[in-house]
N, C-alpha and C positions, 0 to 999 in steps of 0.2 A: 563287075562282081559286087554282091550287097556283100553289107556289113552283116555277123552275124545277126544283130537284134532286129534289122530287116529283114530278113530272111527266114527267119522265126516266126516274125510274125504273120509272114504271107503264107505260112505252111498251116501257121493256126485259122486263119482266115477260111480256112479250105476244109475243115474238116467237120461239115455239118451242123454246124453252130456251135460248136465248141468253143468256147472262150476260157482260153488261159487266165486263170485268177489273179488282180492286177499284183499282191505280193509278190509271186513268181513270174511277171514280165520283166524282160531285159531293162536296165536303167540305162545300158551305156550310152554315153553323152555324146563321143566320138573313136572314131578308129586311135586317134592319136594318142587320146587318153586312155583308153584301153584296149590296147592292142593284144587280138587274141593269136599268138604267134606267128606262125604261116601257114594257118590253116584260114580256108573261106568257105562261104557257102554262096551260089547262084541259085538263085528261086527262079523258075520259068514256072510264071502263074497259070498261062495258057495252055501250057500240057501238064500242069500239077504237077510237076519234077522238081527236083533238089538235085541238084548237083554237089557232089564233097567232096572235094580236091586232096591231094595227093597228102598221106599223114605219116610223118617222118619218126615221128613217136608220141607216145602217151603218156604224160607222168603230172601226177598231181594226186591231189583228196579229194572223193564222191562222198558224199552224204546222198544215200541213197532212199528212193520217195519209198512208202508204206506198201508192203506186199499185197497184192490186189487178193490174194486166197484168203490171208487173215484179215485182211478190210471186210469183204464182205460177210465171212465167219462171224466175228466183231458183231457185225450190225444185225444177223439175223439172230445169236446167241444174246444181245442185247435186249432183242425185242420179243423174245420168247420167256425173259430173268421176271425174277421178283424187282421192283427198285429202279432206281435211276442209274445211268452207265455212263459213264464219260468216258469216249472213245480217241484217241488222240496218235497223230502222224496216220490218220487217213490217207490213203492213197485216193489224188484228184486225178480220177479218169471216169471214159464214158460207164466199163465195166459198173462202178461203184457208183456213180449216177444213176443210172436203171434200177439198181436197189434203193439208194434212197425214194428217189422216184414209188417205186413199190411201195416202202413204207407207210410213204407219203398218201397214194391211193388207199393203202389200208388202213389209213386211222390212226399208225402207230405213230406218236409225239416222237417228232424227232426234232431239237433246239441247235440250230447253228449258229456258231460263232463268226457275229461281222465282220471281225480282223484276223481270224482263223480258220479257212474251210476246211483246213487238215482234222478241225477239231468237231464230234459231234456230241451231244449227250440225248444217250435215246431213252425214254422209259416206255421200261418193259410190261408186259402183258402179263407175268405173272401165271404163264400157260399160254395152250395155244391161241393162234390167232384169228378171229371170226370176222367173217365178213362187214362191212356197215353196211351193206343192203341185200342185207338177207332175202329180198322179197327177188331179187333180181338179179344175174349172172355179172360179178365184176369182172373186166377184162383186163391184164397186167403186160403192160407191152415189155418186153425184156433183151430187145438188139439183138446183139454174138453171144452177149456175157452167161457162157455155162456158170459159172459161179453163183449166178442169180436166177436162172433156171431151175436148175436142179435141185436146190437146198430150199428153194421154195415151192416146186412141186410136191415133196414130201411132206414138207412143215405145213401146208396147209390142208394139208388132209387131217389133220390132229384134230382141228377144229370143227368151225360149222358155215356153212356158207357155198354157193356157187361160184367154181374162179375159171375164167379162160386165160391160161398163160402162152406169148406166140413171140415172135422178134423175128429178124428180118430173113430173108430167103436160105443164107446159108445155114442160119439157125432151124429153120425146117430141114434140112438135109444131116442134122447132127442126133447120133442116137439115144435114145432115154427110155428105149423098149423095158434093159434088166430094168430098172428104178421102176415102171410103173407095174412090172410084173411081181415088185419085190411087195410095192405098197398094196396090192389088190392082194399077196396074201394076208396081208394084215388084217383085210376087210375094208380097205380103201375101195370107195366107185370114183373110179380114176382112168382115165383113158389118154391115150395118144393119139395119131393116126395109126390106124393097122395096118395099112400098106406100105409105108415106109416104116413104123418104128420108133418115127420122130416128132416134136413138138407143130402145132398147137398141144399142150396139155387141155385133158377139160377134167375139174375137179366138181366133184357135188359131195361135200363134206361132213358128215355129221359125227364125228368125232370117234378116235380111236380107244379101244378096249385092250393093248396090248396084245400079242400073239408070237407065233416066229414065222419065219421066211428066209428062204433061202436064193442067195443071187448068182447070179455071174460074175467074179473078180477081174475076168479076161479083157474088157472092153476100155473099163475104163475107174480107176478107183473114186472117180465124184458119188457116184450111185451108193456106194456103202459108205459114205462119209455125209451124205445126204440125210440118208436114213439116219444114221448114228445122231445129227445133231438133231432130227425133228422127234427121235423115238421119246426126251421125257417128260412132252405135252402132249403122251397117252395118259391113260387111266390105269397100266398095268405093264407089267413087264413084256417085255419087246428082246426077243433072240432073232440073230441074224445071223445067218452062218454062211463061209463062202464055201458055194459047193465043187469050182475049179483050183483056181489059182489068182492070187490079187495081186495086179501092177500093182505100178509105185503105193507103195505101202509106206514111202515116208509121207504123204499127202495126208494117210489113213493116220497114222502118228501126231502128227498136226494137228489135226481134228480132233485126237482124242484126248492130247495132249489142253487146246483150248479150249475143250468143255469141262477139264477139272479145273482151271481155273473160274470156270461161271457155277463151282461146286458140287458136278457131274461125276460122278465115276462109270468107268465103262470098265465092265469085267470082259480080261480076255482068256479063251481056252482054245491052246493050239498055239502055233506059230505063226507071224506074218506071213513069213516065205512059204508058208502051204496053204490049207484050207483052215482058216480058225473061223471060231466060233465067238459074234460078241452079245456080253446079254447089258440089259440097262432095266436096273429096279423098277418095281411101280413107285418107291418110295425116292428116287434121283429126282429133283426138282433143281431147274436152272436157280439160284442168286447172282445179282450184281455185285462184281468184285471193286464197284464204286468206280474205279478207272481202270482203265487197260490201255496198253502204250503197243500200236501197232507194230511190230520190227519190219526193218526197212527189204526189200524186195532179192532175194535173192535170184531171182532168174534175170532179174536186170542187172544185178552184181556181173553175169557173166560177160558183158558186152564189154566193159572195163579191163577185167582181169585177161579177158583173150590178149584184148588191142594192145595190153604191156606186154603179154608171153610173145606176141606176133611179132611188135617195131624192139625190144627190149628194154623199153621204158619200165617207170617203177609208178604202179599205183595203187594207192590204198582206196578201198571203198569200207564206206563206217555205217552202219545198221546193222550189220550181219557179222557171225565170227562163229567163233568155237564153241558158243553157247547155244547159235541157232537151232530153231525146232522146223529149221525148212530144210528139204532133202537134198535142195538145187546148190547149196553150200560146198556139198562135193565135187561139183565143176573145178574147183580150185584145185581136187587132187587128182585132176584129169590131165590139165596145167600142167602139174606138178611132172604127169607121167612123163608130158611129151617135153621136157627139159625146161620149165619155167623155177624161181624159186620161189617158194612161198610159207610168206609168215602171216601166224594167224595169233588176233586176242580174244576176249572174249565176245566182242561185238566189232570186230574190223576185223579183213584181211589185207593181205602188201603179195602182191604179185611183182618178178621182175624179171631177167634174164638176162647171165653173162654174155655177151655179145661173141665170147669165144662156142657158146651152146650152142648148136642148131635144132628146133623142134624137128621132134621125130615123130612120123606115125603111129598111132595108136589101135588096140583093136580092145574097146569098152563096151561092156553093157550099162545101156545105158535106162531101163527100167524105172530107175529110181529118179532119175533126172532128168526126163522126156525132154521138157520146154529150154533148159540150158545145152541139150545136147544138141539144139540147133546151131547153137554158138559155134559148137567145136568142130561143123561142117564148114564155117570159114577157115578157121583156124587152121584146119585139114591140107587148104590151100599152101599153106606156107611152110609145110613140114615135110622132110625128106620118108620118101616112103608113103603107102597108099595109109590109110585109115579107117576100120571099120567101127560103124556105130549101132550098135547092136540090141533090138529086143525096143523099139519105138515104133511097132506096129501103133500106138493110140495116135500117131503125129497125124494116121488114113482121117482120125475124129474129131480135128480140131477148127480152128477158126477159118481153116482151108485144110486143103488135102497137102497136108506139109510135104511128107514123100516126094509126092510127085512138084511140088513146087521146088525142095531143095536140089532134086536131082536138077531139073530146068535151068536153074537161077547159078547152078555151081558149072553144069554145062557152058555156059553163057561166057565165062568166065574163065575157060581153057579147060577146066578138070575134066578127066572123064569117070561117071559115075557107074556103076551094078547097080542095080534096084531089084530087090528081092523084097517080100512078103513083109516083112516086119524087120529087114535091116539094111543098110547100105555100104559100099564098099567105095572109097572117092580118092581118085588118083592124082595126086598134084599137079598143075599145069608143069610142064618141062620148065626146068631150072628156077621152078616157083612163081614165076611171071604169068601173072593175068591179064586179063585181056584189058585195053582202053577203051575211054566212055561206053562201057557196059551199059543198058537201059536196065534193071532190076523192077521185074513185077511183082510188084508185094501183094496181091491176090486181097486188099483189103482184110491183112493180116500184122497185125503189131509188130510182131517180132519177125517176120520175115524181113521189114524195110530196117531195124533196128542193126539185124543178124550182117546185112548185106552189105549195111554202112563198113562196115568192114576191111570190107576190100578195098577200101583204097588206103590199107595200111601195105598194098604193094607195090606204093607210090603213082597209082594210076587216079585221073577220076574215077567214078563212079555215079550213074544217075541212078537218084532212088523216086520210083515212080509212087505217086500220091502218100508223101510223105506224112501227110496230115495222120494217117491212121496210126501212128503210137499216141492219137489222144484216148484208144483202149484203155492204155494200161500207163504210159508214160509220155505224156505232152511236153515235156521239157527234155526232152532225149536229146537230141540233136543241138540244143543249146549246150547241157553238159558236154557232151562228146568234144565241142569246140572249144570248151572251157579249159580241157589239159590235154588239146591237141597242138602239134608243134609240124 
């Protein structure tokens, strides 16, 4: 068995050139000197597996890394402001790499700090963003990361210039049809492919005059949170209205929430939970708020608070609380349903559970917390009574076809799962007992290898295949997890 910071480091090794920032590599000296309880990890490099032996309980404090939505928000509201931004608790993943990256090809100054890559300061454009080579088509390579996709297919159409935006194959398989259907009524020449729907983007830019347009909310809320941050580098007022019904609308909150602090007001008419209507002045111009302080990751917070409700451990994770403007924060009252206790501050929560409790099944909609509500598909495992999670048809649209992955990967593992259209119904294995050395395919999806580590809070291993890929969103996951694993 390696030591953890061996094992860490063969995982980083593996995940396409990623290189963990030397701050946050492991220091320990020895097992002896710092012993990370009874928990271990096995790297088998040759088949890119991790092995995470058996976890008796969780307890300890997360300082959790910078949420990958508001990182990348952060940097494209940065580079859209009047002023200079100092952006700071950046989230180090591939996701926010491909943005900066972006920037980086577009000219926009972005100054990194030597002994702080968490930290950026970007200055802004002061308006939309134009090409540097107007004479010629620039190409912006952009991986999985919708967060860098999408809010940059928009925003660039503000401006002036030729852009092909494309990222790797299952990034061509993921939708952005409403967004480009939404920007072409603005008067964007904007295209997709028409037969799928999906990216390559190809932009030919010559700047927006304001207008309205009406979308689809049903697919996926990026699309109108997209538009909303690129709409005040038009030239005029920009109404967006949703003509069905808008998922997770705390996503849309989020968003609208961190363009007033870049001095934005977004007018809303109607209610989230229907079809509203939002308009943004010709007179909204982005300013730098001089700094903004990323908060820390709530959908990674979930992976923490399960692992205490599941073994009864007590842990706190700190970035996030009662004050957050992220939606995944209510994972914690999902916890809550299925018998965990939980105390919340204003930027922490404390997850734990009486040992006399036993998690119960839950039946949640889960709309508003898509990517935390995969968490609670392990969790599911360990609770008396089946579990339904409900109203995540977007899981069909993400980094894999989550669906069909979580039913597989929970199969694998004794549950027997329903799989219906946009929700799932998942039956505990008999007497909560999951299967040994499970192999877990993470479909080169973050949070699937994250989600899955999991299971062996039923005292089983668990191999988590190509561990490498939480360098997405969270490159240091599997070190923490070990850090207040017993």
């Amino acid at each position: 068995m390696k030591t953890l910071a061996a094992a860490l480091l063969s995982v980083l090794s593996l995940t396409n050139g990623f290189t963990i920032p030397t701050h946050l590599q492991p220091t320990y000296t020895s097992t002896s000197n710092r012993v990370l309880k009874a928990m271990t990890y096995e790297m088998d490099s040759d088949k890119n597996q991790l092995t995470v032996t058996p976890i008796k309980s969780l307890d300890g404090i997360v300082t959790l890394p910078g949420s990958k939505s508001l990182s990348n928000r952060c940097l494209l509201l940065a580079a859209l402001s009047e002023g200079e931004t100092r952006v700071e608790n950046l989230l180090e993943s591939d996701d926010i790499r491909y943005m900066l990256e972006a920037l980086d090809t577009l000219k926009v100054p972005v100054k990194r700090e030597p002994d702080d890559p968490t930290t950026v300061t970007v200055t802004g454009q002061a308006g939309p963003i134009n090409s540097p080579t107007p004479e010629e088509s620039l190409e912006l390579f952009l991986g999985n990361a919708g967060t860098a996709m999408r809010p940059l297919a928009a925003a660039l159409c503000m401006g002036k210039g030729q852009f092909v935006l494309d990222g790797v194959p299952r990034m061509r398989e993921r939708p952005i049809a409403d967004l480009i259907d939404g920007m072409q009524q603005l008067g964007a020449v904007v295209t997709c492919v028409e037969a799928t729907g999906c990216p390559p983007v190809t932009i030919d830019a010559k700047g927006l005059t304001g207008g309205k347009a009406s979308i689809s909310g049903q697919m996926s809320s990026q699309f109108l949170s997209s538009m909303l941050m690129a709409s005040p580098a038009a030239d005029g007022e920009i109404t967006i209205t949703i003509k069905d019904e808008l998922i997770s609308a705390p996503y849309v909150s989020l968003t609208i929430g961190l363009m007033k602090k870049f001095g934005v007001n977004v007018k809303i008419e109607g209610d989230l939970s229907g079809a509203p209507s939002f308009i943004i002045g010709a007179d909204e111009k982005y300013t730098s708020p001089d700094t903004i302080l990323v908060e820390g990751d709530a959908s990674s917070a979930s992976y923490f608070l399960a692992g205490a409700a599941i073994t009864g451990g007590t842990v706190t994770v700190r970035g996030c609380g009662s004050e957050s403007v992220q939606g995944d924060v209510a994972f914690a009252n999902v916890m809550e349903q299925m018998g965990a206790t939980v105390t919340w501050t204003a930027d922490s929560i404390t997850c734990t559970r009486d040992p006399d409790v036993k998690l119960k099944g839950v039946d949640v909609d889960c709309d508003k917390i898509p990517d935390a509500a995969m968490t609670l598909a392990v969790a599911a495992l360990f609770a008396e009574g089946p579990t339904t999670i409900r109203n995540v048809y977007s899981w069909r649209l993400k980094e894999t076809e989550r669906m069909k992955a979580i039913v597989a990967e929970c199969t694998k593992l004794g549950a027997v799962v329903e799989e219906f259209r946009d929700y799932c119904i998942i039956h505990p294995p008999k007497d909560n007992k999951v299967n040994e050395n499970v192999v877990i395919e993470t479909y080169d999806d973050h949070r699937m290898a994250m989600t899955f580590s999991l299971a062996a809070c039923g005292g089983v291993d668990v191999i988590i295949d190509d561990p490498g890929c939480t360098s997405k969103t969270f490159p240091t996951y599997f070190e923490m997890l070990g850090s207040i694993a017993s």
